[in-house]
N, CA, C and O atoms as CSV, one atom per row, in Angstrom:
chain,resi,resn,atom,element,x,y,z
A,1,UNK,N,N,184.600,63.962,259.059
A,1,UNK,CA,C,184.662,62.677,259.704
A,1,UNK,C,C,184.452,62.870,261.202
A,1,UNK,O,O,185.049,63.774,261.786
A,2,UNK,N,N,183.733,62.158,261.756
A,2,UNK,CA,C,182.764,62.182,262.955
A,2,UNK,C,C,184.855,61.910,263.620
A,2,UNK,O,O,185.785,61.359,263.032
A,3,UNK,N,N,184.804,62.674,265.158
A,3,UNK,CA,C,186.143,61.948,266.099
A,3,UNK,C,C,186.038,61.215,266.380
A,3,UNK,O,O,187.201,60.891,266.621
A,4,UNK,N,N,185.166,60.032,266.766
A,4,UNK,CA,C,185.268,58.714,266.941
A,4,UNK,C,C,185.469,57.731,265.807
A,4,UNK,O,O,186.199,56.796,266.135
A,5,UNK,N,N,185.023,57.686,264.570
A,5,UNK,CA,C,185.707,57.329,263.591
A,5,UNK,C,C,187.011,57.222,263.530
A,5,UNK,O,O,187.657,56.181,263.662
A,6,UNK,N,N,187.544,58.626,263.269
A,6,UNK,CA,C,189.113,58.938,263.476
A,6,UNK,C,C,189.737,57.982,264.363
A,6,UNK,O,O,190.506,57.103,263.975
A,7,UNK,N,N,189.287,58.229,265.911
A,7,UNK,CA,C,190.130,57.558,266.833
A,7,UNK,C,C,189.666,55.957,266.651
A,7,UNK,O,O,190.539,55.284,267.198
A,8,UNK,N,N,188.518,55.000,266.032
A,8,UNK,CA,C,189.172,53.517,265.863
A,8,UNK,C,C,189.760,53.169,264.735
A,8,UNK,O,O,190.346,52.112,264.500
A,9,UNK,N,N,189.535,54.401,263.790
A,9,UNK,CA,C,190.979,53.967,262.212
A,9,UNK,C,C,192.406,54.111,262.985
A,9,UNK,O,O,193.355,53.422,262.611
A,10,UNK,N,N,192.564,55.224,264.310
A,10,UNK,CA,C,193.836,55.087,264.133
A,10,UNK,C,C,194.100,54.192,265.242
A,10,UNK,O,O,195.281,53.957,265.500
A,11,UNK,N,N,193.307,53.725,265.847
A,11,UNK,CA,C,192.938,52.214,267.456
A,11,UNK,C,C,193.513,51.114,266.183
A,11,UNK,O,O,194.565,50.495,266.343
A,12,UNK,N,N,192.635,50.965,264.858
A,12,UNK,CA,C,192.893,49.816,264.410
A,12,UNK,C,C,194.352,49.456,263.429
A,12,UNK,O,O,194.740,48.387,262.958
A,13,UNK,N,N,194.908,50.775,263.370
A,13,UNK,CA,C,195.929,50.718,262.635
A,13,UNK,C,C,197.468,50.770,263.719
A,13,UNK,O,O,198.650,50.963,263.434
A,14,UNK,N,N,196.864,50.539,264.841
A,14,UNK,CA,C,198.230,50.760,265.846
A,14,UNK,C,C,198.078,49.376,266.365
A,14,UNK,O,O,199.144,48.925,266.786
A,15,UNK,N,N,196.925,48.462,266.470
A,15,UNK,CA,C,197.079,47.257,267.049
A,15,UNK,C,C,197.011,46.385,265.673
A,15,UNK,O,O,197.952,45.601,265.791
A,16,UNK,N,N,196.425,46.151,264.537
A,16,UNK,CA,C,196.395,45.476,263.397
A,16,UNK,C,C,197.511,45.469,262.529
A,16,UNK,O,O,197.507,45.998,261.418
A,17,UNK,N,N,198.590,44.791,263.102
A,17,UNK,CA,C,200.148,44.327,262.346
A,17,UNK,C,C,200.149,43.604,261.288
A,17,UNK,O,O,201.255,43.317,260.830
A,18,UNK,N,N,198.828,43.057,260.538
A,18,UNK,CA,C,198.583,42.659,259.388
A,18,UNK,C,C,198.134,43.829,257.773
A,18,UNK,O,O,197.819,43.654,256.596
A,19,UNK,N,N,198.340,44.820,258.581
A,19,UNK,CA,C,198.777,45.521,257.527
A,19,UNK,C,C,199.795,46.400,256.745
A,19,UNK,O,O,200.379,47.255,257.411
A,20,UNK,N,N,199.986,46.338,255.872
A,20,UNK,CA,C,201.595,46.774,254.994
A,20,UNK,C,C,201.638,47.960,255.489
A,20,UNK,O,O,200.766,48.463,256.198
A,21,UNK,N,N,202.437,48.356,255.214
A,21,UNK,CA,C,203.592,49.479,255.787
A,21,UNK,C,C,202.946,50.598,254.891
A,21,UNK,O,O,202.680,51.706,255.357
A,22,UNK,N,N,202.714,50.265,253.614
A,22,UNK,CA,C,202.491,51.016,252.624
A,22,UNK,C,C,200.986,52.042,252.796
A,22,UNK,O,O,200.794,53.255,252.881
A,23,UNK,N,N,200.149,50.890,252.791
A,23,UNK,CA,C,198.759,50.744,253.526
A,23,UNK,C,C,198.657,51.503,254.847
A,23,UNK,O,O,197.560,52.030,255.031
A,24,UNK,N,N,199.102,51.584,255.313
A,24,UNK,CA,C,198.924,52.178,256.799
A,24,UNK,C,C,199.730,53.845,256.789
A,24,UNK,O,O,199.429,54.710,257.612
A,25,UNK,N,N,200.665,54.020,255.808
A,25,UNK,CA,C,200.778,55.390,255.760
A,25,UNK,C,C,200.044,56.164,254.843
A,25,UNK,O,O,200.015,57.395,254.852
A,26,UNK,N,N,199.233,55.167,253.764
A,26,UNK,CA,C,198.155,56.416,252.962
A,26,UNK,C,C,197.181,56.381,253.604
A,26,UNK,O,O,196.580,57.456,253.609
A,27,UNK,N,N,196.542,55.261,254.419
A,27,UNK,CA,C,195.293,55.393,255.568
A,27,UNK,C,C,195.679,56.785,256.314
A,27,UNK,O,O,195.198,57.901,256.120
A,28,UNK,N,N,196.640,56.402,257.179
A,28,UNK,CA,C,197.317,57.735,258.056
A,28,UNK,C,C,197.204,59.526,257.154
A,28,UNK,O,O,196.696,60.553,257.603
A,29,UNK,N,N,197.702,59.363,256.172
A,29,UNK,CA,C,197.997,60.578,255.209
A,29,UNK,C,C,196.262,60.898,255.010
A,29,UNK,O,O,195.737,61.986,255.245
A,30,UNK,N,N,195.496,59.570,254.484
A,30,UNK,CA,C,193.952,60.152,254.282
A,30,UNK,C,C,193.011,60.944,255.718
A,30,UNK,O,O,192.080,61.749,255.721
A,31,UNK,N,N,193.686,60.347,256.700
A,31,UNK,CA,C,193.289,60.642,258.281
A,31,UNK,C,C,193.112,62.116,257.850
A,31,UNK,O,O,192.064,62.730,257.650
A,32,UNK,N,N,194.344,62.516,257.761
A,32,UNK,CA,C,194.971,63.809,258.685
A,32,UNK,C,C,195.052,65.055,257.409
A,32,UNK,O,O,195.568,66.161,257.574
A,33,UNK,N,N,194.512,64.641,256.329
A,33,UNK,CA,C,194.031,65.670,255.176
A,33,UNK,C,C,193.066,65.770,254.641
A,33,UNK,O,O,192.910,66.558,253.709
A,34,UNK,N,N,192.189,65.022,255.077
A,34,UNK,CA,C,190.843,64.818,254.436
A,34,UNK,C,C,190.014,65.713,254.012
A,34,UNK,O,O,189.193,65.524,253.114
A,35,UNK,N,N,190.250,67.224,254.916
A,35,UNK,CA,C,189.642,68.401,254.637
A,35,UNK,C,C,190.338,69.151,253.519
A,35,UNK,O,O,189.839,70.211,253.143
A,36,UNK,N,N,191.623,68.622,252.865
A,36,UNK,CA,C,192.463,69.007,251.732
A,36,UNK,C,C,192.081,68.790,250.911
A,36,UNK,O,O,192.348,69.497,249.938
A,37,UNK,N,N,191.258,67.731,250.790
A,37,UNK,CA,C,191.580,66.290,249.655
A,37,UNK,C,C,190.031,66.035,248.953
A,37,UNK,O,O,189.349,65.118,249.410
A,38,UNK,N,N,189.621,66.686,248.082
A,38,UNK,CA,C,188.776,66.199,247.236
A,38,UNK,C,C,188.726,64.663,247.587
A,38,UNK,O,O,189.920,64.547,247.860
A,39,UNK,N,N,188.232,63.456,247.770
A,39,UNK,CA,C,188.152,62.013,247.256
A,39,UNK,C,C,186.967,61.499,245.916
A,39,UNK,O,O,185.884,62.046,245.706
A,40,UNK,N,N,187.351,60.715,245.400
A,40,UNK,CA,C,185.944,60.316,244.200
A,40,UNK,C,C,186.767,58.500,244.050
A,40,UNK,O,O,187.839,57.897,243.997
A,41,UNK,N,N,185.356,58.357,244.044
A,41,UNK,CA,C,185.239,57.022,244.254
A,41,UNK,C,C,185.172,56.487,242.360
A,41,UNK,O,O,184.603,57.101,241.458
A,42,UNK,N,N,186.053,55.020,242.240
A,42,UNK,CA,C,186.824,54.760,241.123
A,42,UNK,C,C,185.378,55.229,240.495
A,42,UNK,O,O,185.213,56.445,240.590
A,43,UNK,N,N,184.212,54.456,239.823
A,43,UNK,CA,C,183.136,54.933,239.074
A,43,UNK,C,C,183.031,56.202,238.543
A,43,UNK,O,O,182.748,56.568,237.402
A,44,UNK,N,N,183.412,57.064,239.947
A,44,UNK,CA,C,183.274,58.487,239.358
A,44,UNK,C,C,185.199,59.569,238.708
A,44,UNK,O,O,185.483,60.706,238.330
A,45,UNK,N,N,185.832,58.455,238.918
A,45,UNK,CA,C,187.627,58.707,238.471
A,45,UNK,C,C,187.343,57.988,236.846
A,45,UNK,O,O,187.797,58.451,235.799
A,46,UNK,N,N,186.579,56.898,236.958
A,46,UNK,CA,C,186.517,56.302,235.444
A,46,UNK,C,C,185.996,57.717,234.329
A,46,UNK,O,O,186.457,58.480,233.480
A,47,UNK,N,N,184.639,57.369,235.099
A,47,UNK,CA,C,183.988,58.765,234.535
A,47,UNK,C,C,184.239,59.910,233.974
A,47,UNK,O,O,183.703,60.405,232.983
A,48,UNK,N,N,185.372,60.466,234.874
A,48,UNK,CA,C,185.745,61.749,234.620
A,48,UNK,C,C,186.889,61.949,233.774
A,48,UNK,O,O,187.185,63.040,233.286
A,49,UNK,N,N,187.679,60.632,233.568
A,49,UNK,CA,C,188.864,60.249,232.710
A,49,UNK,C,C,188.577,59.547,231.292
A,49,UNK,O,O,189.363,59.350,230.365
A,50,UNK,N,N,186.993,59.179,231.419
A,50,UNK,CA,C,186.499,58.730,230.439
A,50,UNK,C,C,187.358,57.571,229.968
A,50,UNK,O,O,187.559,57.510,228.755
A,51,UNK,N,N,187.916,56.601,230.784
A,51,UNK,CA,C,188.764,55.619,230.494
A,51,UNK,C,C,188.934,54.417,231.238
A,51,UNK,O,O,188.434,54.565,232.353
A,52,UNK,N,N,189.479,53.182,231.068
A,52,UNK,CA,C,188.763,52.050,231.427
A,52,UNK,C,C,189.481,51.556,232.692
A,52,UNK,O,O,190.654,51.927,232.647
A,53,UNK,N,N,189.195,50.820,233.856
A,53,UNK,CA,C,189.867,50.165,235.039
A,53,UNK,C,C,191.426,50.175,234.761
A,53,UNK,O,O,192.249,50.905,235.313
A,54,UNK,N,N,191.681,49.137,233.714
A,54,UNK,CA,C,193.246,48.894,233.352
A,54,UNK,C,C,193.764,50.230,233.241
A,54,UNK,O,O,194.801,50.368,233.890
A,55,UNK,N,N,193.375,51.274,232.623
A,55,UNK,CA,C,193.666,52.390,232.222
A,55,UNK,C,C,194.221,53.336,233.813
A,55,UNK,O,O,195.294,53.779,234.222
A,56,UNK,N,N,193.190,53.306,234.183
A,56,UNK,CA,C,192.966,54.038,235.482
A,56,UNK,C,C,194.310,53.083,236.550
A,56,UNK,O,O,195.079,53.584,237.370
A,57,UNK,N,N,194.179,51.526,236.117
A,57,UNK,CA,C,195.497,50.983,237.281
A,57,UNK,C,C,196.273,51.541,236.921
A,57,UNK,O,O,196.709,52.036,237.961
A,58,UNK,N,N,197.247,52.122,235.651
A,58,UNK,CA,C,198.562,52.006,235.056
A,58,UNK,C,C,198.760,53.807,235.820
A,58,UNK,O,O,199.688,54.271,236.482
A,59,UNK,N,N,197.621,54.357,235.417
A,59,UNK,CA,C,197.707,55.980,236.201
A,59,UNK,C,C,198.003,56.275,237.742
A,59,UNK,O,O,198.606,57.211,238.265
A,60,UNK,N,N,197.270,54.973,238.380
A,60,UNK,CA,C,198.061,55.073,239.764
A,60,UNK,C,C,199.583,54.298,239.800
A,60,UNK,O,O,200.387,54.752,240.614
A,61,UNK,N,N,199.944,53.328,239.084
A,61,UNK,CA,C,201.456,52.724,239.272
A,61,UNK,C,C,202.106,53.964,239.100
A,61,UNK,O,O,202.829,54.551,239.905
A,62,UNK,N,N,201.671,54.396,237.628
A,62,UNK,CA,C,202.922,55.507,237.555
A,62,UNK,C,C,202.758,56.403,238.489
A,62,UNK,O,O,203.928,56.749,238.652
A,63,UNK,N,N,202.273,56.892,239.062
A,63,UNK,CA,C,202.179,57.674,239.941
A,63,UNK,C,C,201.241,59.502,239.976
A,63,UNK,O,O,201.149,60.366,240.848
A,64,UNK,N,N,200.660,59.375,238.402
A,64,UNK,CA,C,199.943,60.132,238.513
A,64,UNK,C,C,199.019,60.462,238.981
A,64,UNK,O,O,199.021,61.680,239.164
A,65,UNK,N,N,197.917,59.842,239.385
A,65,UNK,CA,C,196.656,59.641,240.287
A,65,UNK,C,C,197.112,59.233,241.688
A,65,UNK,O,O,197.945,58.326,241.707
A,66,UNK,N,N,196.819,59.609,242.569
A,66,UNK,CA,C,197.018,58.859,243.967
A,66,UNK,C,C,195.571,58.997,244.320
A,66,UNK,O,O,194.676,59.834,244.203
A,67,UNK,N,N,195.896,56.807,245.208
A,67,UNK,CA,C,195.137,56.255,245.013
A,67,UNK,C,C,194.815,55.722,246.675
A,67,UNK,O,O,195.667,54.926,247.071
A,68,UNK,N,N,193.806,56.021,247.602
A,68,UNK,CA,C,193.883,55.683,249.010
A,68,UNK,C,C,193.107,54.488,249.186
A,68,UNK,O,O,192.001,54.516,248.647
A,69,UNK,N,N,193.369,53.611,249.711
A,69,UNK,CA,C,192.981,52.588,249.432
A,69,UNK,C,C,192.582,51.685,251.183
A,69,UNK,O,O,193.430,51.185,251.921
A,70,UNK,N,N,191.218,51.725,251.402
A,70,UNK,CA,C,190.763,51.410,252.816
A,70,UNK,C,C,190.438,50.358,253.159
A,70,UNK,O,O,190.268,50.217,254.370
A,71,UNK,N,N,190.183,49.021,252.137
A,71,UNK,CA,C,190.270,48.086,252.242
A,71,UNK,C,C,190.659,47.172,250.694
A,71,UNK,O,O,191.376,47.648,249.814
A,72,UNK,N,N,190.153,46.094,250.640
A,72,UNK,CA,C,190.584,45.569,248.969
A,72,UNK,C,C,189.384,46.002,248.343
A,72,UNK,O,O,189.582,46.424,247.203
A,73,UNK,N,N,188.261,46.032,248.705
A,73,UNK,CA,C,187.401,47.109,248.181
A,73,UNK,C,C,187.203,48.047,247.900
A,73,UNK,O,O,186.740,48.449,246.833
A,74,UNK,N,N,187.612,48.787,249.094
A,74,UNK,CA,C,187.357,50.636,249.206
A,74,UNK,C,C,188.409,51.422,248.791
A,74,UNK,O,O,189.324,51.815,249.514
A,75,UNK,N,N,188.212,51.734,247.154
A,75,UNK,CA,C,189.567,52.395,246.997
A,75,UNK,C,C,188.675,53.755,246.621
A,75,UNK,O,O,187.528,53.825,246.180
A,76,UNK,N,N,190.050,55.283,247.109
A,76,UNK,CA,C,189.393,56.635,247.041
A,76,UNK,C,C,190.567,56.849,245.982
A,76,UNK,O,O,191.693,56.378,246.144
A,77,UNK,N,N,190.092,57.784,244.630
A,77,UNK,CA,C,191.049,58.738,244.371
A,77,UNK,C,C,190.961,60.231,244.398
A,77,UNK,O,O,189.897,60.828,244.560
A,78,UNK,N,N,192.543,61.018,244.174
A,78,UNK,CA,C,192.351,62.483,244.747
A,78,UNK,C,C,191.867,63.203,243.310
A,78,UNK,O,O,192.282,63.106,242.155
A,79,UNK,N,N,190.956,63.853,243.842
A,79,UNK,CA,C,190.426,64.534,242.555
A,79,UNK,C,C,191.283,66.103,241.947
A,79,UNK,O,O,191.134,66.688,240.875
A,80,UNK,N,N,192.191,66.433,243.133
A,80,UNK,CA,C,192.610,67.472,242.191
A,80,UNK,C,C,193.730,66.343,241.386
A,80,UNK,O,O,193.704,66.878,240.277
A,81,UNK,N,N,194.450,65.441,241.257
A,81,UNK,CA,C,194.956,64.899,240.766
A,81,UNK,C,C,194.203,64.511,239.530
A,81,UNK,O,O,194.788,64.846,238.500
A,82,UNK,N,N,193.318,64.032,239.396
A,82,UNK,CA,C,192.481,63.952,237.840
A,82,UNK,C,C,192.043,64.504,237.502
A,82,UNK,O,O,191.711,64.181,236.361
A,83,UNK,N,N,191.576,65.745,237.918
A,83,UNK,CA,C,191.531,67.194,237.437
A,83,UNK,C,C,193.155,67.664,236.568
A,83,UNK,O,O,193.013,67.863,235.362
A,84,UNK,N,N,194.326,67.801,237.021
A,84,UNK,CA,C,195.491,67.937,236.962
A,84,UNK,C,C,195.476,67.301,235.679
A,84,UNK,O,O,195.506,67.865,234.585
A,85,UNK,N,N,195.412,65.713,235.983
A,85,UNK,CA,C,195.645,64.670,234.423
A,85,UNK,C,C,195.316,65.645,233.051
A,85,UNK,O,O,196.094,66.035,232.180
A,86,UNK,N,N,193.564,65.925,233.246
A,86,UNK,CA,C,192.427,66.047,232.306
A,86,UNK,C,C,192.832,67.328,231.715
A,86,UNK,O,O,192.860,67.407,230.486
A,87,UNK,N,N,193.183,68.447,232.510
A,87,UNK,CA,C,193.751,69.996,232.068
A,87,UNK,C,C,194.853,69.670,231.512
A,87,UNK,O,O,194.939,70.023,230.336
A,88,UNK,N,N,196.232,68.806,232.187
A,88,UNK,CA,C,197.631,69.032,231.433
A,88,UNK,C,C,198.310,67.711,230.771
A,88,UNK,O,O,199.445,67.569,230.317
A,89,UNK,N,N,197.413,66.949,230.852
A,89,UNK,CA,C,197.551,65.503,230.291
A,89,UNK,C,C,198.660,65.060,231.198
A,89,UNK,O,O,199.029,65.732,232.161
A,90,UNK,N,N,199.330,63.573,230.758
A,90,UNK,CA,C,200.800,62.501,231.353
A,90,UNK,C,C,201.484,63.576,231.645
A,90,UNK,O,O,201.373,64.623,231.007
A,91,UNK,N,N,202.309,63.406,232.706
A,91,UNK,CA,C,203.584,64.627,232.422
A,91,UNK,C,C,204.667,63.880,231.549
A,91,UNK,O,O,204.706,62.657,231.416
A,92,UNK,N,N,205.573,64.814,230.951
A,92,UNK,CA,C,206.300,64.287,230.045
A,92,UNK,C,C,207.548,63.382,231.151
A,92,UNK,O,O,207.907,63.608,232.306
A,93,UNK,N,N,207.826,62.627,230.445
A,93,UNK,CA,C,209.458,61.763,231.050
A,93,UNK,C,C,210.207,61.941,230.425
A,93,UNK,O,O,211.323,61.471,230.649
């Protein structure tokens, strides 16, 4: 990610008080790991899970997939996380 990028995601997330609390710390978390973090865009999370939208929502509630989410459009997920799913399946509860 180019540094000027960086510096107006984090310009727009220090003056833009219309966004959740929630929202603004996985923006922040995607900032500052990005070189960690595999991302794949839902099409290619469907794909690789071979399973349908609804399917794929219930995997981020529970919390298996994490899900970064940049606008109501732009959602990223982490791919070692669906990698993880696909090798060891749900974890048990």
């Amino acid at each position: 990610m180019k540094p000027i990028t960086r510096f107006l995601i984090e310009l727009l997330l220090r003056w833009d008080k219309t966004i959740p609390a929630e929202m603004r710390i996985n923006i922040q978390d995607a900032l500052y790991n990005i070189k960690e973090r595999e991302m794949v865009r839902p099409l290619a999370a469907l794909r690789m899970l071979g399973c349908s939208r609804p399917t794929l929502k219930k995997y981020v509630q529970k919390g298996w997939i994490r899900e970064i989410r940049i606008s109501y459009a732009n959602r990223f997920y982490d791919k070692a996380d669906i990698d993880r799913l696909i090798q060891y399946g749900p974890p048990k509860q």
